[in-house]
C-alpha positions as CSV (number, residue, x, y, z in Angstrom):
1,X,31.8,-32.0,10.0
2,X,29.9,-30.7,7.0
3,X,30.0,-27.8,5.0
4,X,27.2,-25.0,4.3
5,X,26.7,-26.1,0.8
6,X,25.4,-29.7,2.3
7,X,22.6,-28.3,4.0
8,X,19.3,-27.1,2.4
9,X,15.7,-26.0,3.2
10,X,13.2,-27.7,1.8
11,X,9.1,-27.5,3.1
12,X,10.4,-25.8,6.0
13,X,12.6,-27.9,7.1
14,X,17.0,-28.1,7.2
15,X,17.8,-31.1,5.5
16,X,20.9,-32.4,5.5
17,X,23.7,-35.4,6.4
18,X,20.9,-37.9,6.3
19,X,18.7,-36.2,8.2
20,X,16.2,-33.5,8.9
21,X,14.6,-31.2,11.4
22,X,11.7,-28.3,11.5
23,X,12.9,-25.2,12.3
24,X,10.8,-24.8,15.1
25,X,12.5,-27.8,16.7
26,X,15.8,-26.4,15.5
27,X,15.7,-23.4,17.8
28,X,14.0,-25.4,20.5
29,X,16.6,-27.4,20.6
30,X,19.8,-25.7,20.2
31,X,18.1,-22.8,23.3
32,X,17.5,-20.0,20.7
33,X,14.5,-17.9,20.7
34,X,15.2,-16.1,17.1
35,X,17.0,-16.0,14.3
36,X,17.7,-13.5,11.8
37,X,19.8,-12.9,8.6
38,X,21.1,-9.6,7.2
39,X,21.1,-9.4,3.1
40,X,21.0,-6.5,0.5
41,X,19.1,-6.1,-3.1
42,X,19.9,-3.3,-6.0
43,X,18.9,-3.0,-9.1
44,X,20.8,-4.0,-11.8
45,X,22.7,-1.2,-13.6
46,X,21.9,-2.1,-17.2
47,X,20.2,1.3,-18.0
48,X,16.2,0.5,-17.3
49,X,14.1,1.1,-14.6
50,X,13.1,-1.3,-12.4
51,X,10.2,0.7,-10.5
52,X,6.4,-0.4,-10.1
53,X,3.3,2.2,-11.4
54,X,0.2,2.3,-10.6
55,X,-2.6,4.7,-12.3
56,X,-5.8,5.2,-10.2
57,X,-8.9,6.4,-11.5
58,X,-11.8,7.7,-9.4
59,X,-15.6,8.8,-10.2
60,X,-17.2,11.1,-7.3
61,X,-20.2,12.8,-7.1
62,X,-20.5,16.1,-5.3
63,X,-23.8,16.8,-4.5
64,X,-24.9,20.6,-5.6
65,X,-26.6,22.0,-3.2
66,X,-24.4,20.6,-0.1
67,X,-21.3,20.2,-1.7
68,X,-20.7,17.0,-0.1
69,X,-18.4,14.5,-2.2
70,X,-18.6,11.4,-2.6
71,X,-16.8,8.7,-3.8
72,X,-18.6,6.5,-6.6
73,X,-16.1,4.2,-8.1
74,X,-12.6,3.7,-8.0
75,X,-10.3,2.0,-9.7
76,X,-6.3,0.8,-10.3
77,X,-4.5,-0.5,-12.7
78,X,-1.1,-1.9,-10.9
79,X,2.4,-2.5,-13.3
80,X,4.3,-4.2,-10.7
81,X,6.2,-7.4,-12.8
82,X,5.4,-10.6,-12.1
83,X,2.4,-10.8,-9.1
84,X,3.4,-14.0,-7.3
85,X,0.4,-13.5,-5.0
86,X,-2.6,-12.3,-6.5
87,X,-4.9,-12.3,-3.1
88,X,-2.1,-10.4,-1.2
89,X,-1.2,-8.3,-3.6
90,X,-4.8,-6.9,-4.3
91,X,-5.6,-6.8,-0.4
92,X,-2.0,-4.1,-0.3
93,X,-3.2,-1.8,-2.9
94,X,-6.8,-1.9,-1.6
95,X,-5.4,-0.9,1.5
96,X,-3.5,1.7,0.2
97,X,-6.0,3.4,-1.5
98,X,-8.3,3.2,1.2
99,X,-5.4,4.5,3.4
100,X,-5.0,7.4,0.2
101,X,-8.6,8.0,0.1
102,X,-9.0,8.7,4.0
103,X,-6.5,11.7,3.5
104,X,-8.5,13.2,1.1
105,X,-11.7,12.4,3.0
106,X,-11.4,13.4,6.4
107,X,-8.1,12.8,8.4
108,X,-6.8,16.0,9.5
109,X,-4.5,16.2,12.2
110,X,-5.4,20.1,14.0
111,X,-2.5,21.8,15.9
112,X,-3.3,24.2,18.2
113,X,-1.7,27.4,17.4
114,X,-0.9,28.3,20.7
115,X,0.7,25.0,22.3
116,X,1.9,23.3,19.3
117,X,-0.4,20.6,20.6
118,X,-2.4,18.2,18.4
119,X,-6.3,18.7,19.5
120,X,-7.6,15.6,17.8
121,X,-5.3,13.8,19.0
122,X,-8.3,10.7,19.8
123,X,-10.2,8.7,18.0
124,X,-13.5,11.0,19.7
125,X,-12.0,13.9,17.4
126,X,-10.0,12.6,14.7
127,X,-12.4,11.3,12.0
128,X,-11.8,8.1,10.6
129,X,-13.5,6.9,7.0
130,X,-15.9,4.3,7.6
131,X,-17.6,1.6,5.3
132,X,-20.3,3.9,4.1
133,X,-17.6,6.1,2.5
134,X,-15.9,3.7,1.1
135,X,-16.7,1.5,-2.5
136,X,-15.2,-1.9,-3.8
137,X,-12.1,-0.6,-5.2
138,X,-11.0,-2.5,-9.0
139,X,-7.6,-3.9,-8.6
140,X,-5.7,-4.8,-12.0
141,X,-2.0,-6.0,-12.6
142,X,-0.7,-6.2,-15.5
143,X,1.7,-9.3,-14.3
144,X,4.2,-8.6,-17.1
145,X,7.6,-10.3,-15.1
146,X,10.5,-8.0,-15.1
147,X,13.0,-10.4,-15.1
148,X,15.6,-8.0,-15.8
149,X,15.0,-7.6,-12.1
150,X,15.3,-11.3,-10.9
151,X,14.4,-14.3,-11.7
152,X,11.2,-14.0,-10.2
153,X,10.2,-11.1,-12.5
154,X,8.9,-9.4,-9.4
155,X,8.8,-6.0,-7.9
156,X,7.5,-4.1,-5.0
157,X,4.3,-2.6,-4.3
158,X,4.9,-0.8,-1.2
159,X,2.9,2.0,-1.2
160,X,1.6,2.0,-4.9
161,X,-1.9,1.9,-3.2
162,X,-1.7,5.0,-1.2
163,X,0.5,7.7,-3.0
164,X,-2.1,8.7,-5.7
165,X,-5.4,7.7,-4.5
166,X,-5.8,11.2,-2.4
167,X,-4.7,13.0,-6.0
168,X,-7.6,11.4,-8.3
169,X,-10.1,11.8,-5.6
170,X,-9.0,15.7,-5.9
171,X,-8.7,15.5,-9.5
172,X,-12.1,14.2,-9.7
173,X,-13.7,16.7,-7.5
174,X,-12.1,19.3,-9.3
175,X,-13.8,17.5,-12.8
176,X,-17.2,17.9,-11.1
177,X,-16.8,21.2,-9.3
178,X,-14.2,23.5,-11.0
179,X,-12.6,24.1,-7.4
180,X,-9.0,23.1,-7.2
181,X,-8.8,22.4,-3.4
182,X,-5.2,22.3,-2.4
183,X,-5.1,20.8,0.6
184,X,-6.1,17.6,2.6
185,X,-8.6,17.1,3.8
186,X,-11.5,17.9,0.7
187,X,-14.0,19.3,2.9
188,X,-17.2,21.2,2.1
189,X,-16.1,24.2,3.4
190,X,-13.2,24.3,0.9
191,X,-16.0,23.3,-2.0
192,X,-18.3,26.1,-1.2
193,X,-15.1,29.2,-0.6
């Protein structure tokens, strides 16, 4: 019999006692169709903050006689430790903003007063952004590990994307226009009121 500690995985494989086996084969072999593993992280109490930032900065243009905005460039600047993959990691926050930016756009669940039902509740009447109102969104990390953290200097990026992209598109339609619209979606009813 051999203890825990003998064991180790290495190129995805459990190596150990002279031997070694894919995990795949592992399962396969042993009749299981899954396995799992429970485990916990926290922050360390030493008195910092262990979050990630982002800061998103976005052109529009809003045309004058319509009121129709539109975006023109966007960019964000990402402080999220160490970025151990760089590919992933931009394709997250470009979804996220894109995610952010269809808020402020168009996505607008109606509820009818009378029902309580939702009345766009398909794709024929809830609007969706497509690639026309969307440009190449900039993407930079600062990659400065936080190893305070871990040892991989790493830290999430969840929804750093999403949660301020709807806010500078307001911001910046505010810049252009001098109307503060309040609520999601910015449409050009809202601009011209």
């Amino acid at each position: 019999m051999h203890r825990a500690g003998e064991a180790r995985h290495e190129k995805g494989r459990l190596i150990g006692a002279g031997t070694s086996i894919g995990f795949g084969e592992l399962l396969g072999l042993t009749g299981t169709a899954e396995i799992g593993a429970d485990g916990t992280s926290t922050a360390p109490d030493d008195g910092h903050a262990h979050a990630s930032y982002a800061a998103h900065f976005c052109e529009v243009r809003v045309n004058r006689w319509t009121r129709e905005p539109r975006l023109s460039r966007f960019t964000t600047v990402v402080d999220a430790g160490a970025i151990l993959n760089a590919v992933t990691a931009r394709n997250q926050i470009t979804g996220g903003v894109l995610f952010g930016l269809a808020a402020a756009l168009c996505e607008e669940g109606r509820v009818e007063a009378a029902t309580g039902r939702i009345s766009n509740a398909d794709l024929a009447g809830y609007l969706l952004p497509v690639s026309a109102d969307a440009v190449e969104i900039d993407v930079h990390f600062l990659d400065h590990p936080d190893t305070g953290l871990g040892p991989a200097g790493a830290r999430g990026i969840g929804e750093l994307g999403t949660v301020g992209a709807a806010a500078a598109f307001a911001n910046a339609v505010f810049n252009a226009t001098g109307v503060r619209v309040r609520t999601l979606p910015i449409t050009v009813d809202k601009l011209l009121g």
